[in-house]
N, C-alpha and C positions, 0 to 999 in steps of 0.2 A: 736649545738647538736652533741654528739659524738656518734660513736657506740661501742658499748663494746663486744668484744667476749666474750662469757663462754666458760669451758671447767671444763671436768669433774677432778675430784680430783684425785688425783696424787695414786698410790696404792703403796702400800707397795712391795718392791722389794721381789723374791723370795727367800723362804731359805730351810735350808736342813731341814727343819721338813715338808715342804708342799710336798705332795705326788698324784702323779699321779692318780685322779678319778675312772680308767680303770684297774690299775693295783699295786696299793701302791710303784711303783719305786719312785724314785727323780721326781716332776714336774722341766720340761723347759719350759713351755708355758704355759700363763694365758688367755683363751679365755674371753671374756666378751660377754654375747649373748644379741640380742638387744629388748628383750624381757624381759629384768634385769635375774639377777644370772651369774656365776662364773663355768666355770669347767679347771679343770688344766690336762693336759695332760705333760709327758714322752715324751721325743721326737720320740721314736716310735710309739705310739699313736696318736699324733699332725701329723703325717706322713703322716698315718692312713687316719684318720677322717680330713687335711686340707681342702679338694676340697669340704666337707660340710659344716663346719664351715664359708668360704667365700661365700656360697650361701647364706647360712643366714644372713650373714651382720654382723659375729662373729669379734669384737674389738680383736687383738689377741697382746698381747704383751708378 
């Protein structure tokens, strides 16, 4: 019997057309919240709102 890890699907790397949720700049960070959904944050924003996003258990790439 083997065990087999899952892992979720790989995302699509960021570009310059994704834009900051908070503010329309360039997103740098892709949170993933463990609730399902998506919010991108500008790294002044990701800045911002880090110390919430880690409470919640926010996937952050």
């Amino acid at each position: 019997m083997s065990d087999t890890a899952t892992t979720a699907p790989a995302k699509a790397p960021l570009t310059a057309a994704d834009r900051c949720d908070r503010c329309g700049a360039a997103a740098k960070v892709r949170a993933t919240l463990p609730a399902g959904g998506e919010l991108l944050f500008c790294g002044h924003h990701y800045n911002a709102h880090e110390a919430r996003l880690v409470e919640m258990g926010a996937i952050v790439e």
